[in-house]
ROPA-683851 format. One record per atom (N, C-alpha, C, O, CB): residue in one letter; y, x, z. Coordinates in steps of 0.2 Angstrom, whole numbers, plus 5000, padded with zeros to 4 digits. Each point is the difference from the previous one (the first is absolute). Glycine has a CB too. Layout:
BEGIN
aYXZ ...
//
This chain:
BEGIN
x530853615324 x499750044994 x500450064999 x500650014999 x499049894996 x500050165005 x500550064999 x500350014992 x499749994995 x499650075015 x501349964990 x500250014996 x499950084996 x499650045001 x501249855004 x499850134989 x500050074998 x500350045006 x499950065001 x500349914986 x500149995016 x500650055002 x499750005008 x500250055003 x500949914988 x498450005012 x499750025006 x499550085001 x499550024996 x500649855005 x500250165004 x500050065001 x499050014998 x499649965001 x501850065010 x498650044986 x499150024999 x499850075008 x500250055001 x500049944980 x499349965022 x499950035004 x499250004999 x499749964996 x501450035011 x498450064998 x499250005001 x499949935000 x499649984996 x500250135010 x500649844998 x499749925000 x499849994996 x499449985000 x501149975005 x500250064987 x499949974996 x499250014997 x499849954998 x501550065001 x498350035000 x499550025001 x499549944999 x499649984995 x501050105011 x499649905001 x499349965003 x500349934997 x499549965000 x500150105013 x500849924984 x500549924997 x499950034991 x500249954997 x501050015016 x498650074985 x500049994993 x499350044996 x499850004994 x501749985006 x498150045006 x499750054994 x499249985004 x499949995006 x501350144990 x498449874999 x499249995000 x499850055007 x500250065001 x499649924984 x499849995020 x499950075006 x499550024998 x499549975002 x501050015008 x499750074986 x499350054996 x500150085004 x499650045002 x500649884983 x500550085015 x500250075005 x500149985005 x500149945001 x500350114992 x499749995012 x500350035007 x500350064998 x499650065001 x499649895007 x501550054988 x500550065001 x500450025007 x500149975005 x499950014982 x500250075012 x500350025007 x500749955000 x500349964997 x499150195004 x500749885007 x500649955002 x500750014998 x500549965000 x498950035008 x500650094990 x500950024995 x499949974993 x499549965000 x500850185004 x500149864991 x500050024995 x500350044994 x500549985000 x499249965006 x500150124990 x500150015000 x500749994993 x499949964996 x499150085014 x501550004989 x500649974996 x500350064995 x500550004996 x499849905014 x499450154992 x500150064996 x499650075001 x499750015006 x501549944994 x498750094996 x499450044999 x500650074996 x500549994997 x498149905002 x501150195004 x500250054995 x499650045001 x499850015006 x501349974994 x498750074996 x499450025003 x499349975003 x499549964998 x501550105004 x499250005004 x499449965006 x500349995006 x499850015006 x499250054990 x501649915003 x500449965007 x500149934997 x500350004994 x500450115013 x499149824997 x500349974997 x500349965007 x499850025005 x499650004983 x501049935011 x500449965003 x500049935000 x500049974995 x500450115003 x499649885008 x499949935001 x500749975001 x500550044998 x498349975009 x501349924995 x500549964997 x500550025007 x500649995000 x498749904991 x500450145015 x500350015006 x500450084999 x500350025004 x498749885004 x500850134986 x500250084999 x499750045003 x500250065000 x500849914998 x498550005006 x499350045002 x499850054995 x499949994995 x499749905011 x500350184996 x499850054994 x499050025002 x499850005006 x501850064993 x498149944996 x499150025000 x500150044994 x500349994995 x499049905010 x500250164999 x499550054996 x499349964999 x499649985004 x501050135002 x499549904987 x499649954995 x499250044996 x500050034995 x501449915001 x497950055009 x499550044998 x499649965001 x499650015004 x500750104998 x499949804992 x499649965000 x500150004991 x499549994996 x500649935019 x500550104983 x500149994994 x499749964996 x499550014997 x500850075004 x500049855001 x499649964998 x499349954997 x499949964997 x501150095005 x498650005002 x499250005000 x500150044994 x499949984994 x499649905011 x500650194995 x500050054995 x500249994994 x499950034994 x499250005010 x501449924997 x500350004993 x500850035000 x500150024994 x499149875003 x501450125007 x500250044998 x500050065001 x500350035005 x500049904995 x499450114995 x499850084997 x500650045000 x500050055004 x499249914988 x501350025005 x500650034999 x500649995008 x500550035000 x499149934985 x500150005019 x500649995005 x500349944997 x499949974994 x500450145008 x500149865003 x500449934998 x500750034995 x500550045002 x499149885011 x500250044981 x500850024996 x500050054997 x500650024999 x499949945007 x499050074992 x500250084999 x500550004992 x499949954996 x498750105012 x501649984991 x500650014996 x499649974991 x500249964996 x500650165014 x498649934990 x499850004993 x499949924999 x500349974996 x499150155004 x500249865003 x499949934999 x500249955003 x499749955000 x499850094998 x501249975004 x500749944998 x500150014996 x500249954997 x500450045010 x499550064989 x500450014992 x499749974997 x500249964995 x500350135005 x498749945000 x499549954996 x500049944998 x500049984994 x499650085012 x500449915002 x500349915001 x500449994995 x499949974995 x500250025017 x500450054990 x500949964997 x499950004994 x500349954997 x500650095009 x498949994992 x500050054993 x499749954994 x500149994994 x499750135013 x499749864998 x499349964996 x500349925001 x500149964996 x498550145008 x501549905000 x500549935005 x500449964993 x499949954998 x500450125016 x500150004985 x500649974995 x499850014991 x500449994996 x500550045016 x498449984989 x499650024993 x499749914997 x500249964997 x499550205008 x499649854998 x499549964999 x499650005007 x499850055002 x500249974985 x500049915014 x499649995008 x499249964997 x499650005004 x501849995006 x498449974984 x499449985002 x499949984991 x500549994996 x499649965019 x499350064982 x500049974994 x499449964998 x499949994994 x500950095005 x498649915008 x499549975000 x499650054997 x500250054998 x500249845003 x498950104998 x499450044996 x500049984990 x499850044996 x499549945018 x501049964986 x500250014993 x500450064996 x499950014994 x500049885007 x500450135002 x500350094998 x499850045005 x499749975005 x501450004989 x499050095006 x499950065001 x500750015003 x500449965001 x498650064990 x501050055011 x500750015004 x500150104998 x499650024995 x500249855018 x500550164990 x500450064999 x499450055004 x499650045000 x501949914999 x498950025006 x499750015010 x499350015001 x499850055002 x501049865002 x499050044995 x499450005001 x499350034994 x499450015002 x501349895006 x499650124986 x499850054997 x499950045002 x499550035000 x500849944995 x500550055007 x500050095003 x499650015005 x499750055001 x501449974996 x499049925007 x499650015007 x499250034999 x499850065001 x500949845004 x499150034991 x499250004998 x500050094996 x499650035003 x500249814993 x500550194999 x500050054998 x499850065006 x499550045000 x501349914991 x499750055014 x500050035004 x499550025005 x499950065002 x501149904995 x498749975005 x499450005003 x499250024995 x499550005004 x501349915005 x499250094986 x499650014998 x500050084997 x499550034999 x500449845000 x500750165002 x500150074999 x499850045008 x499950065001 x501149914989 x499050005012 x499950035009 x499449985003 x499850025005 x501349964997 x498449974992 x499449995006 x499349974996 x500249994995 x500649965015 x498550054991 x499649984996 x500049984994 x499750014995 x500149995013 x500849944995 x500149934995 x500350024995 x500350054998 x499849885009 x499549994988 x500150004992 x500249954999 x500149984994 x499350075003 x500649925007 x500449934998 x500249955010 x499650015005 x499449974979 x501749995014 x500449985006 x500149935000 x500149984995 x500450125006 x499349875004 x500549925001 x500550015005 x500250055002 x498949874997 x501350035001 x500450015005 x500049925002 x500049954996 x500850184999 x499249875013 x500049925002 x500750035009 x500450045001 x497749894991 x501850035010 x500749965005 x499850035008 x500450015005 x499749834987 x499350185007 x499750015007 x499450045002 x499650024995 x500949885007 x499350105002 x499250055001 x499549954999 x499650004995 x500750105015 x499949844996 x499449954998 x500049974992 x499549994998 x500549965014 x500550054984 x499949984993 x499750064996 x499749994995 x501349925005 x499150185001 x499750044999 x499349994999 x499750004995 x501250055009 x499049945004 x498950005001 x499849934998 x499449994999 x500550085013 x500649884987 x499749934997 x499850044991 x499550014996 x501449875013 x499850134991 x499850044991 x499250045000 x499650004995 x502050035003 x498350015007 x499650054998 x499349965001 x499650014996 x501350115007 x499049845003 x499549985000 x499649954995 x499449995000 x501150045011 x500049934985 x500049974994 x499750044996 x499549984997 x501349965005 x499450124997 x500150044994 x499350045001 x499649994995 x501850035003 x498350015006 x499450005004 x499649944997 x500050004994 x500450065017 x499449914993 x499749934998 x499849994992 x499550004998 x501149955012 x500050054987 x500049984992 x499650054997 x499550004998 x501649965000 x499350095003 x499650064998 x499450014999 x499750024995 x501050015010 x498949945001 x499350045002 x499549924995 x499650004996 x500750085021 x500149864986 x499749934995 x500150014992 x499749964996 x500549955013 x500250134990 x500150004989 x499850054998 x500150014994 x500849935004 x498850145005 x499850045000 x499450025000 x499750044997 x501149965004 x499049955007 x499050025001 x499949925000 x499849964995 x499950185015 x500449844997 x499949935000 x500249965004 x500250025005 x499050024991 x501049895003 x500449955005 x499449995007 x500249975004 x500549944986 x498950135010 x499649985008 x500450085004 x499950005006 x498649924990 x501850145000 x500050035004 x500850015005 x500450044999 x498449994993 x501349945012 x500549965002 x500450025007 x500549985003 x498949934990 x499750145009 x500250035008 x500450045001 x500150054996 x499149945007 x501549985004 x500550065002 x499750035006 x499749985005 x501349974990 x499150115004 x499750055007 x500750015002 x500450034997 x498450045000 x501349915011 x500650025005 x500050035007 x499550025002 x500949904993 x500050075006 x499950025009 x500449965005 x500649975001 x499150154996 x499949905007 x500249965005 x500550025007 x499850055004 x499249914992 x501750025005 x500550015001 x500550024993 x500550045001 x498949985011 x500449964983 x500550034993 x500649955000 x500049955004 x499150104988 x501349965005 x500449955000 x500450004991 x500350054997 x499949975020 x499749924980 x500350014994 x500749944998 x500350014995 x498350055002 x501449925006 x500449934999 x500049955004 x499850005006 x499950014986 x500749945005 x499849955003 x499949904995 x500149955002 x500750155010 x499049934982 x499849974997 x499649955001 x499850015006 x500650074990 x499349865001 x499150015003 x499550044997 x499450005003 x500749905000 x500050144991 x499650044997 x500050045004 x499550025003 x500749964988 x500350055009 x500250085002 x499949995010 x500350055003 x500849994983 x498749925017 x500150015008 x499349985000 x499750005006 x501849974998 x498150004990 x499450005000 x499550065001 x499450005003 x501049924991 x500050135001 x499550054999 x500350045008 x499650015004 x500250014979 x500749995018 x500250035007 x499749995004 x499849944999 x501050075001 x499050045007 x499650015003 x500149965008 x499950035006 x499950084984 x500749835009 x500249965007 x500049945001 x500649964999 x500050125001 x498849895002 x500049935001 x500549955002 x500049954998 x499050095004 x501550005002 x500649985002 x500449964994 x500349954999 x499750155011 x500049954986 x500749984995 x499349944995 x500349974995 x500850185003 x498449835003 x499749994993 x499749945002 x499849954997 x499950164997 x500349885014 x499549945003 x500649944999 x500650005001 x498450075010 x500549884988 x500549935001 x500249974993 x500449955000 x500150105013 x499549974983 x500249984990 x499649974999 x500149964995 x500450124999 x499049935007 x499349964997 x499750034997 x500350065000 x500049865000 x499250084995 x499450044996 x500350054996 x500349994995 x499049915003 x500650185004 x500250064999 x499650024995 x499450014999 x501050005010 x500350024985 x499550014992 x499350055002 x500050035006 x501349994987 x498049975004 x499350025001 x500150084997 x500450034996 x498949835004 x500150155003 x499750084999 x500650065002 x500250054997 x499149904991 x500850035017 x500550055003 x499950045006 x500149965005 x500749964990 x498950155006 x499650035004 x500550035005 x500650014999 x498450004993 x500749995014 x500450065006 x499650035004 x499649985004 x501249954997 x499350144996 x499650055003 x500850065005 x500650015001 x498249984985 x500650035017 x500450065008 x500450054993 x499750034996 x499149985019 x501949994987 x500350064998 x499850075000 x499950015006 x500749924995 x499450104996 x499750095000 x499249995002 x499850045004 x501550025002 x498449904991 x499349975001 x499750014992 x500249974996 x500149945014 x499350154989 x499949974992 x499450005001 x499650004995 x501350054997 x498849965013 x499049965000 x500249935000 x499549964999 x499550135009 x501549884994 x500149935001 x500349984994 x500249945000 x499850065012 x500150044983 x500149974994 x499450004994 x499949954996 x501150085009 x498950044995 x499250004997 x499449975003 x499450014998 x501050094998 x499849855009 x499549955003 x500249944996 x499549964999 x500450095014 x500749924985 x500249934996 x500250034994 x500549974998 x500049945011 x499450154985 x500050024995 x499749964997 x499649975004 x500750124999 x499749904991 x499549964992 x500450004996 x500750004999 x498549925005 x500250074991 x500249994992 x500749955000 x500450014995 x498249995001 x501549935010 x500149954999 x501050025003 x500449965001 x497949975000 x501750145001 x500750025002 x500550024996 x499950054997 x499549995011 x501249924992 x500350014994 x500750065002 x500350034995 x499349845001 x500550145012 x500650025003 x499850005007 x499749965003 x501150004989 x499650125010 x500050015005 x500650035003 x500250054997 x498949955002 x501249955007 x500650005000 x500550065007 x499949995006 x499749864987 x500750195005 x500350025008 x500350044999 x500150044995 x499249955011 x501150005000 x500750035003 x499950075001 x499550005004 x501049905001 x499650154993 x499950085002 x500250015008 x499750015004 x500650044982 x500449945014 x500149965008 x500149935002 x500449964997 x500150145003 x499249885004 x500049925001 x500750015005 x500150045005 x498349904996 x501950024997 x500550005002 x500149965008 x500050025005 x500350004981 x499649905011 x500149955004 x499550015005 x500149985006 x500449944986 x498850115005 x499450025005 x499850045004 x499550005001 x500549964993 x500850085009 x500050055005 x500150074996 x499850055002 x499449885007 x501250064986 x500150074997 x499350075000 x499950065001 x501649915004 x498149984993 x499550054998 x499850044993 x499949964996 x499949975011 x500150124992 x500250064997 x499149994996 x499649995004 x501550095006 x498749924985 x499450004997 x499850074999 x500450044997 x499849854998 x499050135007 x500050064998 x500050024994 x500049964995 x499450055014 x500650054991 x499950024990 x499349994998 x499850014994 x501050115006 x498849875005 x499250024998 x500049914999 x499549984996 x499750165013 x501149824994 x499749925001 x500349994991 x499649974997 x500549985021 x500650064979 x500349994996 x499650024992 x499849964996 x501350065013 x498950074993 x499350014995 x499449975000 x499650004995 x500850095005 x499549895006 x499249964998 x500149934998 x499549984997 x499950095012 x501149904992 x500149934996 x500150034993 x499749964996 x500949965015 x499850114985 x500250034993 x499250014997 x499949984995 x501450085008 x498449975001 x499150014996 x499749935001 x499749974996 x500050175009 x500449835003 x499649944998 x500349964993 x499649984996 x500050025016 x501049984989 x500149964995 x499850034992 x499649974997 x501449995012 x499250094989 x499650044995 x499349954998 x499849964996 x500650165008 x499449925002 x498949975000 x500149954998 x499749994995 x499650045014 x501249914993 x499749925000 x500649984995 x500149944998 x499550025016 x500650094983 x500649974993 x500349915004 x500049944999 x499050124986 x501349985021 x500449975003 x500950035000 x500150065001 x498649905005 x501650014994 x501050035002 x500350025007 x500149965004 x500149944989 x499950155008 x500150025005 x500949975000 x500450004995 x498550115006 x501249875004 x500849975000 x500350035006 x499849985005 x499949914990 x500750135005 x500550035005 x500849965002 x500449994996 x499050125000 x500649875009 x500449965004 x500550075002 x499850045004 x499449845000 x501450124993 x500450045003 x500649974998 x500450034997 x498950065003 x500749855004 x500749975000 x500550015007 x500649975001 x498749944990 x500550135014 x500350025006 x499750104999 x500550035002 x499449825006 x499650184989 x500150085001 x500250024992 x499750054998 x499449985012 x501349934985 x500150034994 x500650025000 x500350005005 x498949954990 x501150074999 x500750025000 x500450055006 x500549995003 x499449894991 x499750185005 x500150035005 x499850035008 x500050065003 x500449894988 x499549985012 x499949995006 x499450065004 x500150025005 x500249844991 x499250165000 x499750045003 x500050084998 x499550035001 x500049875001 x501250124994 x500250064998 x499750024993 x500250054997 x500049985016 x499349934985 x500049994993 x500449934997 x500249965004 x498650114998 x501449934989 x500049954999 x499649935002 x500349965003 x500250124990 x498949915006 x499449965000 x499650045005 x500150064999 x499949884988 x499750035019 x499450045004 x499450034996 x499750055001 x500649885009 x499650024983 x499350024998 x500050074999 x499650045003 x500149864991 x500950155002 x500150074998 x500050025008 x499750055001 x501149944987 x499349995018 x499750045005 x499550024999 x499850065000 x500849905006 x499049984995 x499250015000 x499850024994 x499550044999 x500349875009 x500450074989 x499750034991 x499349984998 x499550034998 x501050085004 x499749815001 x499649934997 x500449974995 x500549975002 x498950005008 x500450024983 x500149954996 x499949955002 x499550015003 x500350034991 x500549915006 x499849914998 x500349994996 x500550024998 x499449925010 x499649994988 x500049974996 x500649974998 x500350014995 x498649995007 x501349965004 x500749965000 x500350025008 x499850025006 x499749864985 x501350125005 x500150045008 x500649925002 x500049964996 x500050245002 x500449805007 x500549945001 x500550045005 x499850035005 x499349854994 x501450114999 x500650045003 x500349935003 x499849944999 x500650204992 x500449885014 x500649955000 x500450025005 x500350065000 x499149844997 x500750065008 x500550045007 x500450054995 x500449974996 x498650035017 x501050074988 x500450044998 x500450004995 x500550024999 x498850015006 x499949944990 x500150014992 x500949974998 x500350034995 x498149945002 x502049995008 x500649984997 x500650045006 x500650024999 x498849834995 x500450175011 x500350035004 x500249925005 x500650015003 x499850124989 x499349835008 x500649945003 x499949934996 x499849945002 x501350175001 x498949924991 x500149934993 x499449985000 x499650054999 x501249994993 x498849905008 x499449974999 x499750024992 x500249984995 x500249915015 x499250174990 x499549994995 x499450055001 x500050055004 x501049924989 x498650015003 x499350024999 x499650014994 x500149974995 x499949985015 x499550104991 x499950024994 x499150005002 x499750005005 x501750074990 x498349934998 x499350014998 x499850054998 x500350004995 x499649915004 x499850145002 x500050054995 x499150024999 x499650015005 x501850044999 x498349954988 x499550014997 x500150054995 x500550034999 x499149885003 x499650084995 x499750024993 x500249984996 x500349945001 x498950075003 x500850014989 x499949964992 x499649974999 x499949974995 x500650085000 x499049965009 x499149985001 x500049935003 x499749954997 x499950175005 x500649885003 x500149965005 x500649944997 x499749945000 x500050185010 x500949894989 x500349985001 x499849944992 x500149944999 x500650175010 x499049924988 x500249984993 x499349915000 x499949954996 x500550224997 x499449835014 x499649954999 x500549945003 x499749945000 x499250135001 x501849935001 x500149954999 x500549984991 x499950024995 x499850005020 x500649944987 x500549974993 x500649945001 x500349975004 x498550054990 x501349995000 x500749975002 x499849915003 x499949954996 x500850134993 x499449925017 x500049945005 x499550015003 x499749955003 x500849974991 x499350145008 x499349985003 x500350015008 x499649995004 x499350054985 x501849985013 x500550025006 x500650014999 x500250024995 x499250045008 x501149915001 x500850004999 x500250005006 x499649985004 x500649974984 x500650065013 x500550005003 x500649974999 x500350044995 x499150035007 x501149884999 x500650014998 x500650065003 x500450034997 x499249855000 x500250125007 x500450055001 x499850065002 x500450045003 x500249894999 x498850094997 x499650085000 x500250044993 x499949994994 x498949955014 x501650124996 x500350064994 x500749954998 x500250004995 x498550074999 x501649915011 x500749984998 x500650065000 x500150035005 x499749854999 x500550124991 x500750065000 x500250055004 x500250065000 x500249854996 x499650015011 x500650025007 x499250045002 x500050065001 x501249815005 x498350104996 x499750065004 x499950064995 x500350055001 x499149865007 x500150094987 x499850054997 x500650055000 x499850065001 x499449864991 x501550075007 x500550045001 x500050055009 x500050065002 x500749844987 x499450065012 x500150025009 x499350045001 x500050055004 x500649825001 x498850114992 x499350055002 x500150054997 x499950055001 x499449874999 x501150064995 x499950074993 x500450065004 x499850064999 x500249874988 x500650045017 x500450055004 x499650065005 x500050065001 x501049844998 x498650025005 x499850045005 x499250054999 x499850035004 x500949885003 x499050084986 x499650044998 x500250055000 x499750055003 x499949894992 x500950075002 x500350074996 x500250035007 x499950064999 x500749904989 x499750025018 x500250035005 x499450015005 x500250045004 x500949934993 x498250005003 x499350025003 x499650044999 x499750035004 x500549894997 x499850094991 x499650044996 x500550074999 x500250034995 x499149865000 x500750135010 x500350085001 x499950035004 x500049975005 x500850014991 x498950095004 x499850055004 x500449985006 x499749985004 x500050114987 x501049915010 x500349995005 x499849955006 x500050005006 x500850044984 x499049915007 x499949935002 x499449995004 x499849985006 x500849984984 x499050065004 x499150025000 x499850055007 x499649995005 x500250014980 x500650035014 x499950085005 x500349995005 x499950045005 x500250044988 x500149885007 x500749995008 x499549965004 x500150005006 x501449964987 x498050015004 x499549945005 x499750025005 x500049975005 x499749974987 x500050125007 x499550035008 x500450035003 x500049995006 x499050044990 x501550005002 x500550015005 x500449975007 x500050025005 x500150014984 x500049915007 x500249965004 x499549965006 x500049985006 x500950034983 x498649985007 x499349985004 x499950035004 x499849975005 x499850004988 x500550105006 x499950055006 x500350005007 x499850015005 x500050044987 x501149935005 x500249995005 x499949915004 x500249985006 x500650134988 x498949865002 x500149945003 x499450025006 x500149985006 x500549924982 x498750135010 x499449995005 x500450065005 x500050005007 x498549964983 x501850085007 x500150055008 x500449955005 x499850025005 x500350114989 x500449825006 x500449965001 x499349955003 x500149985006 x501150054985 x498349955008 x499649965002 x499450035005 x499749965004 x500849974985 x499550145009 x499650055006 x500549985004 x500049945003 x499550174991 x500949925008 x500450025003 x500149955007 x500050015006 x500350044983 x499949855006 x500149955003 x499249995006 x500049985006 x501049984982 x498250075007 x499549985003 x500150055007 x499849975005 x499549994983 x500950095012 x499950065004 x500249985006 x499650025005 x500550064987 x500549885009 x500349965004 x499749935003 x500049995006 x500850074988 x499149915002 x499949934999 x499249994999 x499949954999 x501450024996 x498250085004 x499549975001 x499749934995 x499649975002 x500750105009 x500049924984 x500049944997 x499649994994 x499749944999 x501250055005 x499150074990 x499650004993 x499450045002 x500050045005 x501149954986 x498349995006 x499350024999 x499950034992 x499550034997 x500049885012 x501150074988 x499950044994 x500749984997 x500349955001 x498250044997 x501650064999 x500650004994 x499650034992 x499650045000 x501549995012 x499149924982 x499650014995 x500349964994 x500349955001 x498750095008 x500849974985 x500349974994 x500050074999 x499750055001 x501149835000 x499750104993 x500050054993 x500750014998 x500449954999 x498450014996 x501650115004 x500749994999 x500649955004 x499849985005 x499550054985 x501249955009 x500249935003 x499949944998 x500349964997 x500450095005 x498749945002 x499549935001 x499750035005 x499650054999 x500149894989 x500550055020 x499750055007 x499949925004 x500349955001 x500750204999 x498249875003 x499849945004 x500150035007 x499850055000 x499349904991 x501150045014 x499950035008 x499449935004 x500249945001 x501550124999 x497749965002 x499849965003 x500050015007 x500050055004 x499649944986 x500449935010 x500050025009 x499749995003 x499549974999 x501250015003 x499350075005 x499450005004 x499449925004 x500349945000 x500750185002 x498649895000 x499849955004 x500549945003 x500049944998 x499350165003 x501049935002 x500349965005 x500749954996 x500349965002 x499350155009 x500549924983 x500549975000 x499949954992 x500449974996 x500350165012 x498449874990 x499849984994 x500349935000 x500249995006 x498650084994 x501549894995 x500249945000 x500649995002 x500249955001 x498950045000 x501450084999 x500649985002 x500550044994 x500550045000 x499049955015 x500249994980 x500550054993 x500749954998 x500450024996 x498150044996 x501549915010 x500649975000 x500449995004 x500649994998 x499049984997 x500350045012 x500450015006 x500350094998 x500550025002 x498549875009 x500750134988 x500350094998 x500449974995 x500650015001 x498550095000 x500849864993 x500649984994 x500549975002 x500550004996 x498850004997 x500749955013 x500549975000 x500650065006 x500649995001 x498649864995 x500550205007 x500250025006 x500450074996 x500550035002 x498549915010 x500550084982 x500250044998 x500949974995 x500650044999 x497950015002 x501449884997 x500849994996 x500449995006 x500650014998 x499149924991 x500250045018 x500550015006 x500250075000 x500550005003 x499049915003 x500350134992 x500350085001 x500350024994 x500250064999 x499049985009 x500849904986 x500350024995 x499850044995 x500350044997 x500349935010 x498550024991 x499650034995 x499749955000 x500049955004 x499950154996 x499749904989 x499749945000 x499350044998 x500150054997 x500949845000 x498550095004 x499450035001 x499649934996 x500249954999 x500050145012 x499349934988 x499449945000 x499350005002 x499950055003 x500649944989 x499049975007 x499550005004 x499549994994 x500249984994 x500349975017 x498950064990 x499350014994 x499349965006 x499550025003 x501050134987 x499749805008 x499849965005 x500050015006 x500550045002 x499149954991 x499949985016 x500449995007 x499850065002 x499950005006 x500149874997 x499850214994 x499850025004 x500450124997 x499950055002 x498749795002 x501950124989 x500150084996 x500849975001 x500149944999 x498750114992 x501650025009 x500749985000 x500050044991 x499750054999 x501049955019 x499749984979 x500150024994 x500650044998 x500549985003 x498849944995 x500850124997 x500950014999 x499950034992 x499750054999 x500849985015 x499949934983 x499850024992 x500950004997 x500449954998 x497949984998 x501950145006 x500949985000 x500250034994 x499750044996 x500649975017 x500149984986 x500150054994 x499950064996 x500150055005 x500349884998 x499550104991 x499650064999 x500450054999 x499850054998 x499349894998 x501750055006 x500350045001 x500649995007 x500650025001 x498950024986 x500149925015 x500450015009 x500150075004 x499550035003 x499949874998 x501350114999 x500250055003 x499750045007 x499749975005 x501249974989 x499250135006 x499750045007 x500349955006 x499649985005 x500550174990 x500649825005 x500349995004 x500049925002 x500149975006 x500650154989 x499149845000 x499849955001 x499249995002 x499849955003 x501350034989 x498450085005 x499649985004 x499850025009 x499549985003 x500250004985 x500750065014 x499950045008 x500549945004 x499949995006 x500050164992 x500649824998 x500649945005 x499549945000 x499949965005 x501650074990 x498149964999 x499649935001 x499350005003 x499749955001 x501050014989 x499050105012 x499450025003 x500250015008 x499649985004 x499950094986 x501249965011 x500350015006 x499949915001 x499649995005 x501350154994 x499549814998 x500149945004 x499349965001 x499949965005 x501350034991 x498250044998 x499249965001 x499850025006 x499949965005 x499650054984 x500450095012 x500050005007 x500249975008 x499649995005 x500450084987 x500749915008 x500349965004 x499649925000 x499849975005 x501350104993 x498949904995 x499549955003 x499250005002 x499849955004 x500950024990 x499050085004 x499350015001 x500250015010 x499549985003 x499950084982 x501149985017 x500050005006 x500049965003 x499749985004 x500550104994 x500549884999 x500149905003 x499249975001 x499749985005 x501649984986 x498550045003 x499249975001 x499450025006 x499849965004 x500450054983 x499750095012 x499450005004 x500450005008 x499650015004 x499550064987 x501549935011 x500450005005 x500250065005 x500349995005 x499149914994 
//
């Protein structure tokens, strides 16, 4: 039987933990910035940030102190009280964005569980309990709830649970005759990612966004925005809707929102919002101290010209770096996303092989990601250095060459 004191290696892995993942074969044991470090003192340029959630880099100064700070203050006080933190936060975000009112819950899937609830209620204590339809798409990805992996657009994650909550639609993304084809009275919410993230980093037009904001109008239906992977920066606005300069009704942030620290937020109307009530939704630990503090840091350091402005910049340099690699290597058919959230797709020949580039890319000592088997992804931090991104494009190149030969 292993004890405390038997050494922690990748095995361990496969001997104590549910095989829900396949992580890679280092691990890693320290982070600064965007280099971080495995147990062997192996060094990686980091432009996976942890599925877009370190914003800030590993560690970044403001939000250790944050930590400590809040650490040695008040770390949890349940939903029967209220907190400092998460005031300010909620303040903060409602000064910066449509919203009039905030939740704050643990994660993105408890975000879109919240919002899809709040949808639903909404539309049954305001018009009526038949009208209950969600409009989605297909390839979305919201969760992994059964609610929330319901309304997502991927039989993969949703087949095999058995009887999937009803009235839950899936229509082609950037399709809006295929929406105004399953529109009605009977539509309570229409749900989507401005960029699908897990779905090949696909970018929503401005005309498909505005036409879902009019239809929903027409059908006094909720437009809902999933921007729990392009918010908080990520696409050189705070929130992507101000790119596009679409309202929704309810928007759902996370990943970034803590820089690292697990939290998530809801964000609405006083309209909207007010149709729920006390118990009609809770969390115990959504808007606790430690996170709300740690978010509130990395708000304050996201929401700045500096930060905001810094994003295409650097995007720029990442696609010239990924020209460059194709120019050679013959490999992407498209590079594309929005700000740092950048899809590279691959050609023909190499379709189905988006993980064989992720794992060949951390042999050279970058960590990259994949947006399903056929887009390599890179959502690194939003203020990753000139210098750190040409050393860790320089070692992608080297693997994409290991790859096509």
């Amino acid at each position: 039987m292993a004890t405390e004191q038997a050494a922690i290696t990748r095995a361990t892995f496969d001997e104590v933990i549910l095989p829900i993942y396949a992580p890679a074969e280092f691990i890693p044991v320290k982070g600064k910035g965007s280099r971080v470090w495995d147990q062997q003192g192996n060094e990686y340029v980091d432009f996976a940030g942890g599925i877009a959630v370190t914003a800030l880099g590993h560690c970044h100064p403001a939000l250790v102190d944050a930590l400590k700070s809040q650490g040695e203050t008040l770390w949890h006080t349940s939903n029967v009280f209220t907190n400092e933190p998460a005031l300010k936060l909620g303040r903060k975000l409602v000064a910066s964005t449509f919203a009039e009112r905030v939740v704050f819950m643990n994660s993105g899937t408890e975000a879109n569980e919240t919002a899809f609830k709040l949808a639903r209620y909404y539309a049954s204590t305001r018009h009526s309990p038949y009208k209950s339809k969600i409009i989605a798409f297909n390839n979305a990805f919201h969760g992994r709830s059964f609610f929330t992996v319901s309304v997502g657009g991927q039989a993969k994650y949703s087949d095999g649970f058995g009887p999937k909550p009803a009235d839950i639609i899936h229509v082609p993304f950037n399709d809006l005759h295929a929406v105004k084809a399953v529109m009605d009275s009977h539509t309570c919410a229409v749900v989507v990612e401005p960029i699908q993230g897990e779905g090949g980093v696909l970018a929503a037009t401005p005309e498909f966004l505005k036409g879902l904001r009019e239809l929903c109008d027409e059908h006094q239906a909720l437009l809902v925005f999933d921007e729990v992977q392009s918010g908080m920066g990520r696409t050189g606005s705070l929130f992507a809707y101000q790119h596009y300069g679409v309202t929704p009704d309810i928007l759902t942030s996370a990943k970034a929102l803590g820089g690292g620290f697990p939290v998530s937020v809801v964000l609405t109307t006083e309209e909207i919002a007010s149709a729920f009530h006390v118990g009609s939704h809770g969390s115990t630990y959504g808007g606790n101290p430690l996170a709300c503090a740690v978010a509130g840091a990395a708000f304050d350091i996201i929401n700045t010209p500096e930060v905001l402005g810094g994003v295409n910049a650097r995007r720029e340099r990442f696609v010239k770096h990924l020209q460059n690699i194709d120019t050679e290597c013959d490999v992407f058919s498209d590079v594309r996303g929005m700000g740092l959230l950048i899809g590279a797709e691959l050609k023909p020949q190499y379709k189905g092989r988006a993980r064989d580039f992720l794992h060949a890319a951390a042999h050279e000592g970058v960590m990259v990601l994949n947006a399903g088997p056929d887009v390599m992804r890179f959502a690194p931090s939003l203020v990753v250095e000139d210098a750190d991104i040409d050393e860790g494009m320089a070692r992608f190149a080297a693997a994409v060459k290991k790859i096509v030969g």
